[in-house]
TILUMLO-551175 format. One record per atom (N, C-alpha, C): x negated, y negated, z negated. Coordinates in steps of 0.2 Angstrom, whole numbers, plus 5000, padded with zeros to 4 digits. Example, Ala and Ser with C-alpha at 12.3 -4.5 7.8 and 13.67 -1.06 7.14 Angstrom:
2
493450284961 493850224961 493450164961 493650114965 493250054964 493650004961 
END
This chain:
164
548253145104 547953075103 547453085097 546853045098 546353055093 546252995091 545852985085 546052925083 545252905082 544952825084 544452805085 544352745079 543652745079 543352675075 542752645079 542952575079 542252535083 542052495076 541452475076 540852475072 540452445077 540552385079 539952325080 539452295076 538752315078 538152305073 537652255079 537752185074 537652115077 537352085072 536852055069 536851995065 537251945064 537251895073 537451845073 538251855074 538451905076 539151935075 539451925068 538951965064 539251975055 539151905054 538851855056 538851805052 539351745055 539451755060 539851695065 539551645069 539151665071 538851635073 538751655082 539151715084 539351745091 539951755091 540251775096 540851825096 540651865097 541051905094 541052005097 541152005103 540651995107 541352035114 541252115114 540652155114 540652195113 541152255111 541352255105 541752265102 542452285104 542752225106 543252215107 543452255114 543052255118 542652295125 542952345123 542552385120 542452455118 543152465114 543552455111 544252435108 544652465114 544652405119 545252435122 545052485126 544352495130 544152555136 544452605130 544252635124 544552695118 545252665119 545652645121 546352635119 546452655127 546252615131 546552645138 546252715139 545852755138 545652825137 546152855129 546652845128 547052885125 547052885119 546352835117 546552855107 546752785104 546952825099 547152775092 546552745089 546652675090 545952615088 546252615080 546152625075 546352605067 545752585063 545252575068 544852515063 544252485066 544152435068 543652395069 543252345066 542652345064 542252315059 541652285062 541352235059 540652205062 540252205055 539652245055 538952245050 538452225052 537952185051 537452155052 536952235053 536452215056 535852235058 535652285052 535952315047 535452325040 535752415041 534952435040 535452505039 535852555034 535652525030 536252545025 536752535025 536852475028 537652445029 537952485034 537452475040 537752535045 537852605044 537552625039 537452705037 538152705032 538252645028 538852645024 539552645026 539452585034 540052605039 540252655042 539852705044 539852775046 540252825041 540252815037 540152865032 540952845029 541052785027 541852775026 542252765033 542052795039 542352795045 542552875045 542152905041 542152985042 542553015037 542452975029 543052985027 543552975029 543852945032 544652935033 544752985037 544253035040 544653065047 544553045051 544253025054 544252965061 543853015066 544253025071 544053075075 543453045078 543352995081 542752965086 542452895083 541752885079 541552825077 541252795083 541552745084 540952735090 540552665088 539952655089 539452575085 539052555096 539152495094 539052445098 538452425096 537752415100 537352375097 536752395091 536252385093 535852415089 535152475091 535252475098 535052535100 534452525103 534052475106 533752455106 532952455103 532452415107 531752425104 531652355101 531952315099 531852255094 531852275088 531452235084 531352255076 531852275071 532452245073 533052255069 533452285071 533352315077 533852395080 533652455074 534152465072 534052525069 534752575067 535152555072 535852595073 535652695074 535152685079 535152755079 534552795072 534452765068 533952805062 534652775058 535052735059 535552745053 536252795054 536252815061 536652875062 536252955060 535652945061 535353015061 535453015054 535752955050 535552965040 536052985039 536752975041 537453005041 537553075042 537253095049 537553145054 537253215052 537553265049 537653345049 537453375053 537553365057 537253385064 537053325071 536753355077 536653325080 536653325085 537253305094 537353315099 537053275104 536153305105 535753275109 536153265118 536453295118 536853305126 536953245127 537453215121 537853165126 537353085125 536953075122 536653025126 535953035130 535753095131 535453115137 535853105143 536253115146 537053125148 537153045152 537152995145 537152915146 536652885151 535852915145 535452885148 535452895158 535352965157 535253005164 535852965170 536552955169 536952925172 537152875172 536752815169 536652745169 536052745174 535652795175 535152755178 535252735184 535852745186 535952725193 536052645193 536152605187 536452565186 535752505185 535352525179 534652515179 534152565178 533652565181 532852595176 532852585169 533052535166 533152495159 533352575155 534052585157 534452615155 533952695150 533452705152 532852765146 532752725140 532852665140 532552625136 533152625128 533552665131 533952655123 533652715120 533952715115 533652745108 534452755106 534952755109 535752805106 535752865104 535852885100 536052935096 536752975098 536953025095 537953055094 537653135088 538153115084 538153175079 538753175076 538853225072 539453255071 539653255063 539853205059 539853205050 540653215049 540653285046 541253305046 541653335050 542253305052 542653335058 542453265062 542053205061 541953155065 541553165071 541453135078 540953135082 540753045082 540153035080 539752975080 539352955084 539552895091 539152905095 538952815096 538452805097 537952745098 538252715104 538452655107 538252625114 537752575115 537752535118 537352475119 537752435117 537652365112 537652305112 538052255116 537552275123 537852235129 538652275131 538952215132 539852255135 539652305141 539352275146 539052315153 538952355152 538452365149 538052435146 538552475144 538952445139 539452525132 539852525136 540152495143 540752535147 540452595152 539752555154 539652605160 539252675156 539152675149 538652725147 539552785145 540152725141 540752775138 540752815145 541052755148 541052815155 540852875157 540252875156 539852925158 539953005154 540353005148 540453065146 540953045141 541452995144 542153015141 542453085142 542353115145 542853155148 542553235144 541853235145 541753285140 541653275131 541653205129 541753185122 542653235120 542953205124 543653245122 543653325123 543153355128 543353435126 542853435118 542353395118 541953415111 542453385104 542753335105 543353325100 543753385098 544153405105 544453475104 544253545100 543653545104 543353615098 543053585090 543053525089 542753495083 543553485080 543953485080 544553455077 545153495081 545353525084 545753585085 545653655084 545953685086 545953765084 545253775090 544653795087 544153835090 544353875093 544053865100 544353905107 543553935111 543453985114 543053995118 542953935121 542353895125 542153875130 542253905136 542153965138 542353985146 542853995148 543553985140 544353965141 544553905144 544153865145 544153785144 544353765153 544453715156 544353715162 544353625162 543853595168 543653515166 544253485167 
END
């Protein structure tokens, strides 16, 4: 079992002025897909703040960051330039992967701006804001997030050992 954080990036969330649902969403789909939830947090639209949530999510060890919200073409999306500021590396795959496998859902679905990259032994991956959106995009590569966990945080193994 690996161990996950959600990071819901709202204004009107961080201020009280919404509820999370997001969040909460994205909580238990990571908990019914097998991992340990041990932190969840709500930051306003700022990116430093998000850059500064990212970052103490990765110190802990926290196998899988995942942020809610932000990913968007509004003025104040800036989850994805506040992950590129954290992340070591960069794994364009998986929200190519999202986008390409939502679109059956909507044409909309090009229109994000999600990021995934890797700080540390962390993987940091962006969803959508909307609950709809961040169930149907996890979906779409839950399944290869965990063989990338395993080679990110397990004994390095060849990929052509692997089997889906």
């Amino acid at each position: 079992m690996y161990t996950a954080a959600v990071i819901t990036v709202s204004d009107r969330s961080y201020k009280g002025e919404r509820e999370d649902s997001g969040g909460p969403l994205v909580k238990q789909m990571l908990e019914d897909d097998g991992y340990e939830v041990i932190l969840c947090t709500i930051v306003p639209d700022e990116k430093e703040m998000i850059s500064e949530a990212l970052m103490k999510a990765a110190a802990k060890d926290i196998a899988l960051i995942v942020t809610t919200g932000g990913t968007g073409f509004a003025p104040r999306d800036v989850t994805p330039e506040a992950t590129y500021a954290v992340c070591e590396k960069l794994v364009p795959g998986i929200p190519e992967a999202m986008r390409m496998l939502t679109m059956k859902y909507t044409s909309r679905s090009i229109l994000s701006r999600a990021v995934c990259g890797i700080r540390k032994r962390s993987l940091i991956l962006n969803l959508p804001g909307s609950p709809k959106a961040a169930k149907e995009n996890f979906e779409a590569v839950s399944k290869p997030i965990k063989h990338g966990l395993k080679m990110l945080r397990d004994k390095p193994m060849d990929c052509a050992e692997l089997k889906d």
